[in-house]
C-alpha positions as CSV (number, residue, x, y, z in Angstrom):
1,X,141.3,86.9,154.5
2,X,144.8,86.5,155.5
3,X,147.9,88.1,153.7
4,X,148.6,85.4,151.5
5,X,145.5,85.3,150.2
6,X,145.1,88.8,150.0
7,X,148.0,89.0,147.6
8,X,147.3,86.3,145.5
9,X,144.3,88.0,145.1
10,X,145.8,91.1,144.1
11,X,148.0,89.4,142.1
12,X,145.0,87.8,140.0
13,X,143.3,90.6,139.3
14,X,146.3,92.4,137.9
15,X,146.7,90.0,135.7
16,X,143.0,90.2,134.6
17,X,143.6,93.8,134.1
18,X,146.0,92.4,130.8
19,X,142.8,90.7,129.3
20,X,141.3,92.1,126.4
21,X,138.3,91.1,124.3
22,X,138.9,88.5,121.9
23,X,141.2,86.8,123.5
24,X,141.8,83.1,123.6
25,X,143.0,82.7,127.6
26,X,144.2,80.1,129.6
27,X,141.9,79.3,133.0
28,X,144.9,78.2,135.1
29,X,144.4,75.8,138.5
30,X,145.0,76.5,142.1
31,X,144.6,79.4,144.6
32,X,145.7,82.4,143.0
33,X,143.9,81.1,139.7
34,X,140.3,80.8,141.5
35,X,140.6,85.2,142.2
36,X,141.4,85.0,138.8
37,X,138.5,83.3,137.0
38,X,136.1,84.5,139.0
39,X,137.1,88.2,137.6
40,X,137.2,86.7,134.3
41,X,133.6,85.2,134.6
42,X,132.9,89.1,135.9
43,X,134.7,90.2,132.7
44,X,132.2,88.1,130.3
45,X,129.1,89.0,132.3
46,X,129.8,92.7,131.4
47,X,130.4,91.8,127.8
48,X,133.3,90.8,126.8
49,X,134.1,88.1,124.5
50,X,136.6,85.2,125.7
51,X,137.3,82.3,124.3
52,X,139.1,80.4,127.5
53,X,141.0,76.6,127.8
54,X,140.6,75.2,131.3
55,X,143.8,73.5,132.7
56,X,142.2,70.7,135.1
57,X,138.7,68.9,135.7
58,X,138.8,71.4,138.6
59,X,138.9,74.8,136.7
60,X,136.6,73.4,134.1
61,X,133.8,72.3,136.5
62,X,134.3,76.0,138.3
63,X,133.9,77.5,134.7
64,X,130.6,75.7,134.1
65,X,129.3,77.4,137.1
66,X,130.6,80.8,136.7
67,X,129.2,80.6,132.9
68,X,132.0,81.0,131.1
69,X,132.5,78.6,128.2
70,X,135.3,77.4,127.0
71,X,137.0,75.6,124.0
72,X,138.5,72.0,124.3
73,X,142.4,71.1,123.0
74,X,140.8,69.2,120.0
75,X,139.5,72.6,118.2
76,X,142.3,74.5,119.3
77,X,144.4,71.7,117.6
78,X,142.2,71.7,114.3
């Protein structure tokens, strides 16, 4: 992994640290944002309870497979 990569992975995973349970969180798009859900999929497999909003067809299609569900913009509306 190069150094870019390296701190945008870094990066990510700091910003993870911030998450606590019950949260409603946004699942951004783009490189630094795939370290990122992936800890957040890592998060809700040990437990903890997320309620997330994907950003892009992208994020939401990696969420699917990382098992991490998510709510749409029509129930966070209502």
């Amino acid at each position: 992994m190069d150094t870019a990569n390296n701190e945008k992975k870094r990066a990510a995973l700091e910003a993870v640290k911030e998450i606590k349970d019950g949260m409603i969180i946004g699942l951004g798009t783009g490189s630094t944002a795939y370290y990122a859900i992936h800890a957040v999929a890592e998060l809700i497999k040990q437990g903890m309870n997320l309620k997330t909003v994907p950003t892009s067809e992208q994020t939401k299609q990696m969420s699917v497979e990382l098992g991490i569900r998510w709510l749409t913009s029509t129930v966070l509306i209502l």
